[in-house]
Every structure is written in structure tokens, then in C-alpha cells.
N, C-alpha and C positions, 0 to 999 in steps of 0.2 A: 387660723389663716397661716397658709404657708412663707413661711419666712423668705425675704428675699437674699440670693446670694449673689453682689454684686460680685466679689472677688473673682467670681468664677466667669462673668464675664468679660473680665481684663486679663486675666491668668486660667488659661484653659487646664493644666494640667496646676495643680498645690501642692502635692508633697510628694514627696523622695524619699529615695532610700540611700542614699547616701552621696557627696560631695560630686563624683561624676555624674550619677543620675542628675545631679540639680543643673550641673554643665550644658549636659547635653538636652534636657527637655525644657527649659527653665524658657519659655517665651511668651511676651506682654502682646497683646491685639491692641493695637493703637488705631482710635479710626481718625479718620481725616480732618474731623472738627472738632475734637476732643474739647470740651471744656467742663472743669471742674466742677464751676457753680451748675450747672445745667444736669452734666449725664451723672453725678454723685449727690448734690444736694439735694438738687428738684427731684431726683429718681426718687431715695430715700423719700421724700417728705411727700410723694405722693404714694408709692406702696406701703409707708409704715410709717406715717406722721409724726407716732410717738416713741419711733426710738428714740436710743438715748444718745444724744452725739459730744456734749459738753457738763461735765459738774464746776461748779467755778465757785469757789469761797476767796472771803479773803480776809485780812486780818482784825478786821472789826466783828468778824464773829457771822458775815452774811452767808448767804449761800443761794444757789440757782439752780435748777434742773432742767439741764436745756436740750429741748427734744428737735430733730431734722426740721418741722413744721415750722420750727422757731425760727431757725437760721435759715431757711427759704425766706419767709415771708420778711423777716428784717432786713436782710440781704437786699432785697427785692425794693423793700421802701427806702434802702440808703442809696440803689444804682438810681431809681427816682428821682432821689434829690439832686442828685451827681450830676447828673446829664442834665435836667435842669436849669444846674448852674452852668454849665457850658463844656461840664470834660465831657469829651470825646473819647474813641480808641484809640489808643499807642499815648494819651497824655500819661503823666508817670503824677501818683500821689503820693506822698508821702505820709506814715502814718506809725504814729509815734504815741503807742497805747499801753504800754506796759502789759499787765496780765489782765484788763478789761476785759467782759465778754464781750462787746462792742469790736474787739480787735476781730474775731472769727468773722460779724456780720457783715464788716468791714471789708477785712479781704475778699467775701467772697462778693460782694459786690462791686468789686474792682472789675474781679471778672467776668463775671455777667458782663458787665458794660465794655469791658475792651480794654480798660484802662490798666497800667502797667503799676502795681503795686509794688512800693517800699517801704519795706519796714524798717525800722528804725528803732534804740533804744530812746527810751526818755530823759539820758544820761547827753545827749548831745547841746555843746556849748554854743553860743552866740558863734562862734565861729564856725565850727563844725556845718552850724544850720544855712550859714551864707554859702559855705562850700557845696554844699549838697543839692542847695534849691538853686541853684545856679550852675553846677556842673550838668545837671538833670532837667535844666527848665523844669524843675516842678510848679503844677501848676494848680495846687490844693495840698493842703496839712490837715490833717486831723490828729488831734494830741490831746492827752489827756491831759485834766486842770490841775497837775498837779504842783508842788509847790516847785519855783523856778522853771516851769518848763515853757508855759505860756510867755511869762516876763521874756525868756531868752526870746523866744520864737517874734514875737512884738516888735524889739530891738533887729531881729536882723532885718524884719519887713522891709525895712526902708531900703536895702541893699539887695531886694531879691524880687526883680521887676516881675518875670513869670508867673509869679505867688496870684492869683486871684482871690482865692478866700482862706481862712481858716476856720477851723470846726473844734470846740472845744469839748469835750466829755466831761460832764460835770458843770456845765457853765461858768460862770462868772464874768464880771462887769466889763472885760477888759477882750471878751473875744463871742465870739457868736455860737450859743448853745446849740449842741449839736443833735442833741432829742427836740428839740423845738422846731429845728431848723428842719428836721424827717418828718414832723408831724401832718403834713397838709395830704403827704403822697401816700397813693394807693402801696397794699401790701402782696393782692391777691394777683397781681400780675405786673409786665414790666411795660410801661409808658411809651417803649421807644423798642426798636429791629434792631438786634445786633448777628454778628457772626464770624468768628474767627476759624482761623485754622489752627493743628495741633501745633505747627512751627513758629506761630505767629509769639512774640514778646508777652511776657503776662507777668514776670515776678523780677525784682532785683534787689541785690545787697551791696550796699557799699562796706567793702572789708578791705584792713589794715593789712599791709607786709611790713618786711623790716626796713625796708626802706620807700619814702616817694608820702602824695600824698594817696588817700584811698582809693581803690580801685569801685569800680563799679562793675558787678558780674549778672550778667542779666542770664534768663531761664527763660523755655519755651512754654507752653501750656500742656506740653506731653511730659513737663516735672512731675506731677502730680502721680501718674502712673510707672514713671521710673522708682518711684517711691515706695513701689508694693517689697521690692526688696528688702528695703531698711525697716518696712513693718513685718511685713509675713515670715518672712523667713530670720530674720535677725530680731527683729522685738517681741516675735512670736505673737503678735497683737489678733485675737479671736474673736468673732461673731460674739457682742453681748459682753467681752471683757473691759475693764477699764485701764487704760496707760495712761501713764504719766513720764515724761522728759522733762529734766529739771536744767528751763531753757526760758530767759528771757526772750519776748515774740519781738524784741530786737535783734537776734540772733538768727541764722542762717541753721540751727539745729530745730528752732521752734518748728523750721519746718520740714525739719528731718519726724519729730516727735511727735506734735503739737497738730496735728493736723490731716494732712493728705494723707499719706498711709494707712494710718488707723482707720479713717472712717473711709476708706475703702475696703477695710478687711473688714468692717462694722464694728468695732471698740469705740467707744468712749474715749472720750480724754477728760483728763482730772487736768484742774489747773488752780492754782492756790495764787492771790492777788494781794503784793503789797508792797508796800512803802519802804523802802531803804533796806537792809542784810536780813536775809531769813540764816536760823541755823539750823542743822538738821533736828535740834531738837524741838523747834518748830514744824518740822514736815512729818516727824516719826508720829506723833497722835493724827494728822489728817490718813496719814497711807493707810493705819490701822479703823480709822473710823470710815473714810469710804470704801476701802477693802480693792484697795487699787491691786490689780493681779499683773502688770507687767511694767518694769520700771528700767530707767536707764537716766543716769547720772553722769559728770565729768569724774574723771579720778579726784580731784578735789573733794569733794565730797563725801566719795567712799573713805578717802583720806582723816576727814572728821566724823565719820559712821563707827570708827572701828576705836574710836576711845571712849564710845558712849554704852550705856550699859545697855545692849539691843534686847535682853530680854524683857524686861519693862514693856513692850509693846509686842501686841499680837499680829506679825507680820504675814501670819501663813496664808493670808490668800495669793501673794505676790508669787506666782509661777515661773516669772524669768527674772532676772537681773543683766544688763548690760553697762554699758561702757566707752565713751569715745570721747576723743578731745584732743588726748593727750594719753600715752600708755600708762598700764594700769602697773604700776609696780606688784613684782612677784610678792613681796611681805604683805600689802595690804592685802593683795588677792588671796593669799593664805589668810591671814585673822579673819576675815568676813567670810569666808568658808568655814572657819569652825565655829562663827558665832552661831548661822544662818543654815549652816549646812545646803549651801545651794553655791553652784560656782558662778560668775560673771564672765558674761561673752564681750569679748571685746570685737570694735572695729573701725574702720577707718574710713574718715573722706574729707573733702573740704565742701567749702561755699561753691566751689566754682563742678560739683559731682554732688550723687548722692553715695549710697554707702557703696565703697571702692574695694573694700577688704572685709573679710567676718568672720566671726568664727559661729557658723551657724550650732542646726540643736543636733543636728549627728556627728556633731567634731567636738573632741574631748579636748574642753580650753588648755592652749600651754599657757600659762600667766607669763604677760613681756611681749607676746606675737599679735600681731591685729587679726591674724584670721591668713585667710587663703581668698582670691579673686573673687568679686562678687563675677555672676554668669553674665551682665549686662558689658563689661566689659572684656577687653583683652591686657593683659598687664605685664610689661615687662621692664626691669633693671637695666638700667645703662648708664654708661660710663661716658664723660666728657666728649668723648667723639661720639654719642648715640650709638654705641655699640650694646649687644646685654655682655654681664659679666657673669663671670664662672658663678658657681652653686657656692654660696657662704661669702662670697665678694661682696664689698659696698658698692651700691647703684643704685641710682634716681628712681623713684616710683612714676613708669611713666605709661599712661593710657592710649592705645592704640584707638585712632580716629576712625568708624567704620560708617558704612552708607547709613544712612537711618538709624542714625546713634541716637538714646534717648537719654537722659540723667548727665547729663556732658553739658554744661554751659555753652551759650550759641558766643558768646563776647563779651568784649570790654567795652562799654557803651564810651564813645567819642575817642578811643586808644588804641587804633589800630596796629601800632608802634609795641606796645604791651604784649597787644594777643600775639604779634609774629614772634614774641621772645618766650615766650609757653609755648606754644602751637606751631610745630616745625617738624620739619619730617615723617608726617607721618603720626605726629602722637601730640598728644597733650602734656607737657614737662608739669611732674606740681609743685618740685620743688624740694624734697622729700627724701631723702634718703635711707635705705632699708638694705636688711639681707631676708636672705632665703634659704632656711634651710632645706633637708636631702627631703622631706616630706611635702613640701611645698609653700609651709609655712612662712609669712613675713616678719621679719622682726624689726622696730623704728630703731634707725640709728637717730636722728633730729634731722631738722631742719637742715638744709647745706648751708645756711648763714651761721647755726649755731653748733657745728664740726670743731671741735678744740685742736689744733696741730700743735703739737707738744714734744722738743725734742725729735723730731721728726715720724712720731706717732699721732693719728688719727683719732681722737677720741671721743665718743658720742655721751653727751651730757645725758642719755637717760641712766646709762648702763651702771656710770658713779650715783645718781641720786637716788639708784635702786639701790645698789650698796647701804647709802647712807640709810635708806628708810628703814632698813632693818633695824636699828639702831632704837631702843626704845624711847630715847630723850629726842627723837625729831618727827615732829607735825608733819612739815613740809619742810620742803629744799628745792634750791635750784641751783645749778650747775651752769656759769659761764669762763669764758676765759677773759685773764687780763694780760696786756702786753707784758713779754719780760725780754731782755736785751741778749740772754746767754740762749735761751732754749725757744727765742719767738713766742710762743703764750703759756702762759700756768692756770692750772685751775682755780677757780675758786669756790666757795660752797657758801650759800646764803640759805640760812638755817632759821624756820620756826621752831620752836622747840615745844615742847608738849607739855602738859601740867605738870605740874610740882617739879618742872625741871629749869634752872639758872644759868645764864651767861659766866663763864667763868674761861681762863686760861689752860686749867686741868680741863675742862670739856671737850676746850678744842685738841685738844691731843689727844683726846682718847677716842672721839670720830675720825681723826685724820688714820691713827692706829685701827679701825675698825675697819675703814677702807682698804687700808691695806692687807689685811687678812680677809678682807671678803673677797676681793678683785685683785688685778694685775696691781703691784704697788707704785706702778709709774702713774697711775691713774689718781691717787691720794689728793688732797684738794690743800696747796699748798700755802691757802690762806681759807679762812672761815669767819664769815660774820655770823651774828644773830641779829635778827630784827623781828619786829612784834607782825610784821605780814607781808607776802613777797606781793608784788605787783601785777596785776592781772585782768585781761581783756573782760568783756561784759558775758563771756562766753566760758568764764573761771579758768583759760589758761594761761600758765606763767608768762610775762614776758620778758624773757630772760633777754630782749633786745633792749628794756629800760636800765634795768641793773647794769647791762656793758655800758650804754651812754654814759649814767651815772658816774662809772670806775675810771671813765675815760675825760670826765672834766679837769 
């Protein structure tokens, strides 16, 4: 039987011959009613029932082989149940599954039905959860039974009037089993009419800035196809491949990785399930035993890749490596090149985009650059008056707004106030600050919260914790400023440090002295701690916004 190639139905033209070619041909066919669950699953699980669309182990030793026919037909008996109970199109659920396979059937039965899916970590507090089911009307939970998750969720009930039900995974005593609660409904079709358009609301994440409480950034249902980017051409994800992002499906990368893309280019996803910190030397014997062939990590990660002994395991099916989060320091990017002998593509985007920046597979990675414009957008640096700045100037990474934009978040659900201070003139602000080199290339300066002004220098906290990582006694580092009365701020350098190496007063003078023979010496980190682990979102990057609160009590 002739295999079917959906990619080439949403992507007329696939491959290039190089970064202009991808420019200038590089266009998505979006049709008018796009929906994921329908033209991608249902398609799948009627021409090739038993591809492979999901491997799912977790740390008890289980495992699953979960083919399209699977995730149709579950899908299909949890919109069932859904509607049933009373969600409608545009209610929003909330669903808080960790690495369940249930989270796949789950969302994609959000869609099918209409209903506006949020994912959610399982890390969220009695507080967190009043905030959210009440910012959102949500109006359904599904959450795994894990330990404290349900107890929180229980607790905030009382405080979160829109809440109708809740759905446990796993059961127990105290919430209503969520396989029992699907069991009555059919699988082989959907009970009820639905039908959206490609613009119509269908995903959203509540994510953190440095300041306020969390934003809510909702997606259209043409996400899903803005997304062939971040697979096709950036995770290189192949008809029959397996990928794996190592992304909690509380996290807005789950669905950079985790899902849409892949199985519209027909990959697999590999997903490993479990309970409290995995360490790579956890994930190294799964990648080798499912023979996962295209992988993409936070820099964290790689960060702990490159002290462990990679030969030990038989990596060579893995064809690409990437990279997003947070920039890949040039040291690490060198050691896992000579371990691996294969380079890491970095690239850029936030929750509120899909992939914004790349460094695709016919650009030769600089280590430290995100890449060059993904073709879906238009992208230009600017300076406090929204003007762009000269070639090598710092300026804003900011997205030009165009008709029929797709991978662009539609809003800030209920923050109209919000979206007008992003979205002005003409562009999308992210927030961002970057240069550009004479090739095209971007390079992160950070975040415009976390710019250190020093003396009346400019200085971007990655450039020093590149320095520092050379250094072979440091893990990790972060790089913030603290107040100081003579020069406005100082650096400071909040230091893991790596095996067999010790807190000592000679240490910190001999990284402060490294810094300054690696980089400008004004740049030197004029205080250093050590601590046993820096503080970091559910998404493994720094927040280097805790540490300043911290320095500042």
C-alpha cells in the first residue's frame, strides 16, 4: 500500500536548496476549517490505522505502542464523554496530565469538540489553580492522580465556581475516574456536529513574565500547521522517524515537539513518563533502546550531557540534535560535538510564536546565534522608538504583523491592555533583545529585563555565562545584576559547580580572573556565589528574575 504523505498536502513544495530558496518558496495551504483532530488524526487512522504516532514508557518499567487508530478512536470516546457532560465550543479545560498517554487523547479531543485546551503542569499550587480556573472560566479539569495534585485541585474547588467536573487519571476515592467516566461512549464515531474555522480559538498557555500575574496566550487552530516549520525543516522530523523534546505537556515547547509537527510530517514521538527529576542518565538508555532519530533538548540539559560518559550508549540512530529555550553556550556546543561528532541547531521562539529564528540543515551552526528568520515571519530589530538599528546594534526581536498570519498568537484572553503593549505598530514586541550579524545571523543579547547597565555599559548576562562555562569547575551559571551606588549595577555570577569541584575563596578568583581573559574585563562578575542549583521554570530555564528578587530583600 502506498504510503500516505500528508506533509505534502499542507506544504506543497519540502526541500531547498538553500536559506533564500526556503525564503522565497517556503508556503503552508491552510484551508478554511482546518482542524487538527479531523484532517491529521482521523486522516491518518483511516488511510494507515497502524502507524506509529506515540511510544510512551515510564518509569515503572511500562511501555505502549500507540498507533493513529488509537488516538482517533480515544479521542473520539473522551469528546463523547465531554459533551455529554455539558462542554460546549469555546469552553476552555484545563488539563493537567504530566507525560500520560491520555494527555494526546485528551487534547485531541478538546478539538474535535470545539473546546479550547489548556495545558497545564502538574506542579501547579492551590493558588496557582484558583487563579487560573477563574481567570479562564474553566469549566472541566482533567488531572492526573498524582500525589498532591488532586488534594490541591479539591481545595481550590470551593473557590472556582465555573469548575463543573473533574476527571482523575488513575482514579481514586476523592475525584471521579476518568477511564470509567469514558467507558459508556462510543469510539467508532462522534455523538454530536461540530465545526470550527482555521481562526476559531483552540489552545492556550498560561505563561510567566518578569513581572504581573500570568498571562494567558491563546492560539488559533492554524497553530498546528504553523508548526511544520519547527518540525520539518528545524527538527528535520521524517515520515516513520521517531522524535523526542524533552518538554514537560505543561509546557508551550510540548507543543513545539510533542505533537503537531511531527505527526504531520509522520514521526513518532517518544515520550518517557514520570514522577519527580529525571537525569539524563535516565533518558540516555531509553533514546538508545527506542532508537529515537531526532532530538531536541533545553541548553540545560546538554549542559549535563557533556559530563557524562556518552559513549556508554549507542546513540547513532539520532540524525539531528537541536536546541531552544535559552542559547546554547559556544563550550558546551563544542564538547558535545566532539563527543557525538554531530553539531546542534539552535533556535528561537516563545509561547506567544512557533519557531521565530533557526538555524536550519543547510546553514553551518555558529554556536551562541539562534539561527536566521524563520519564512513564516518577517523580522526586524528596533530600538525604543520602533525604529530597526544599524547591522551589530542591540534591538528588540520584533515580528512584523501581516494579513493571514499564522504561528502568531491571536491574544491575551481578558488583557486587552497587555496585547496593546506587545502589539503596536505594526509588529509584535517579544521582548527580546538580539544583534545581527553582516550574514544575517541573530545573536541573544537576553531578555530587556535582564540587560545589566554597568558603569554605563550594556551588558548581556549570556555573553559572561558563556565565558564562565568554559571554565571546567562550572555546571551551570547565571548571570544577574545587583544594585551598587558608584557604577548603578554589578555583576554577579551564581555558580553550580561540577564534580569533584568545591566552594572555596581561591575558586572565586580564579573564575572572576577567567572572565576576564575570556571577554571584556569590565564584564568580570564582581561577586560569585555557589549554590547546589539555580532556580528554574517548568520549561528548565533560569530565572534569573528569582535570584535578583532574592539579592534585593
Amino acid at each position: 500500500m502506498k504510503r500516505m504523505n500528508l506533509l505534502r498536502e499542507f506544504l506543497p513544495v519540502t526541500e531547498f536548496s538553500d536559506y533564500d530558496d526556503l525564503k522565497k518558496r517556503y508556503r503552508v495551504c491552510v484551508p478554511d476549517h482546518f482542524n487538527f483532530g479531523f484532517d491529521v488524526v482521523d486522516r491518518y487512522a483511516k488511510e494507515d490505522p497502524d502507524k506509529l504516532a506515540l511510544i510512551w514508557c515510564n518509569d515503572s518499567g511500562e511501555e505502549r505502542m500507540i498507533t493513529f487508530r488509537d488516538v482517533a478512536e480515544n479521542s473520539n470516546r473522551i469528546a463523547n464523554m465531554l459533551y455529554d457532560k455539558g462542554i460546549r465550543k469555546g469552553d476552555h479545560v484545563l488539563v493537567m496530565l504530566m507525560s500520560r498517554f491520555e494527555y494526546w487523547y485528551t487534547v485531541v479531543a478538546c478539538h474535535k469538540l470545539g473546546a479550547v485546551v489548556i495545558p497545564a503542569t502538574a506542579q501547579l499550587t492551590y493558588k496557582d489553580i484558583v487563579y487560573r480556573c477563574n481567570y479562564a472560566a474553566i469549566r472541566a479539569i482533567v488531572a492526573v492522580n498524582a500525589k498532591g495534585v488532586i488534594e490541591y485541585i479539591n481545595t481550590a474547588l470551593p473557590k472556582c465556581p465555573t469548575v463543573r467536573f473533574v476527571l482523575g487519571v488513575g482514579g481514586g476515592a476523592d475525584v471521579t475516574d476518568f477511564d470509567e467516566a469514558c467507558k459508556p461512549y462510543p469510539m467508532d464515531r462522534l455523538t454530536f456536529k461540530t465545526e470550527n474555522k482555521a481562526t476559531d480559538p483552540m489552545l492556550a498557555y498560561f505563561t510567566s513574565g518578569t513581572t504581573g500575574m500570568p498571562k494567558m496566550v491563546t492560539h488559533a487552530y492554524t497553530y498546528p500547521l504553523a508548526h511544520i516549520i519547527t518540525a520539518h525543516m528545524w527538527h528535520r522530523c521524517k515520515d516513520g522517524g521517531i522524535h523526542f523534546t524533552a518538554a514537560d505537556t505543561g509546557w508551550g515547547k510540548a507543543s513545539w515537539g510533542k505533537i503537531y509537527g511531527q505527526w504531520i510530517c509522520g514521526a513518532a514521538v517518544f515520550t518517557y513518563d514520570y514522577y519527580g527529576r529525571y537525569t539524563p542518565l535516565d533518558l540516555l538508555p531509553l533514546l538508545e533502546k527506542y532508537k529515537v532519530t531526532t532530538f531536541c533538548a533545553p541548553p540545560t540539559m546538554y549542559r549535563f550531557l557533556i559530563k557524562e560518559d556518552l559513549t556508554r550508549y549507542d546513540l547513532s540512530a539520532i540524525e539531528h540534535f537541536c536546541t531552544a529555550g535559552e542559547p546554547l553556550n559556544p563550550a558546551v556546543y563544542d564538547s558535545i560535538l566532539k563527543k557525538i561528532n554531530k553539531p546542534i541547531y539552535e533556535g528561537y521562539g516563545q509561547t506567544e510564536t512557533v519557531l521565530a529564528l533557526g538555524t536550519f540543515p543547510f546553514m553551518q551552526p555558529r554556536p551562541g546565534s539562534m539561527g536566521r528568520p524563520s519564512p513564516l515571519y518577517d523580522i526586524e530589530l528596533l530600538d525604543e522608538n520602533s525604529q530597526p538599528v544599524s547591522q551589530g546594534a542591540e534591538g528588540e526581536i520584533c515580528i512584523r504583523v501581516k494579513p493571514d498570519q499564522i504561528g502568531l498568537f491571536i491574544g491575551y484572553h481578558n488583557d486587552e491592555d497587555r496585547l496593546r503593549s506587545v502589539w503596536r505598530d505594526g509588529f509584535y514586541h517579544t521582548g527580546d533583545v538580539a544583534t545581527m550579524d553582516e550574514d544575517g545571523f541573530l545573536w541573544f543579547v537576553g531578555r530587556d529585563d535582564d540587560i545589566i547597565k554597568s558603569s554605563g555599559y550594556r551588558i548581556g548576562p549570556f555573553e559572561v555565562e558563556s565565558a564562565l562555562m568554559e571554565h571546567p569547575a562550572v555546571l551551570e551559571c547565571a548571570i544577574t545584576a545587583v544594585p551598587d551606588d558608584i557604577r548603578g549595577q554589578i555583576i554577579k555570577a551564581t555558580v553550580v559547580l561540577a564534580r569533584n569541584y568545591f566552594p572555596s575563596e581561591e575558586l572565586k578568583r580564579e573564575l572572576q580572573d577567567h572572565v576576564k581573559h575570556t571577554t571584556a574585563p569590565y564584564k568580570y562578575p564582581r561577586i560569585v556565589e555557589f549554590v547546589d542549583r539555580l532556580p528554574k521554570t517548568i520549561s528548565e530555564k533560569i530565572r534569573r528574575v528569582e535570584i535578583r528578587q532574592s539579592d534585593n530583600k
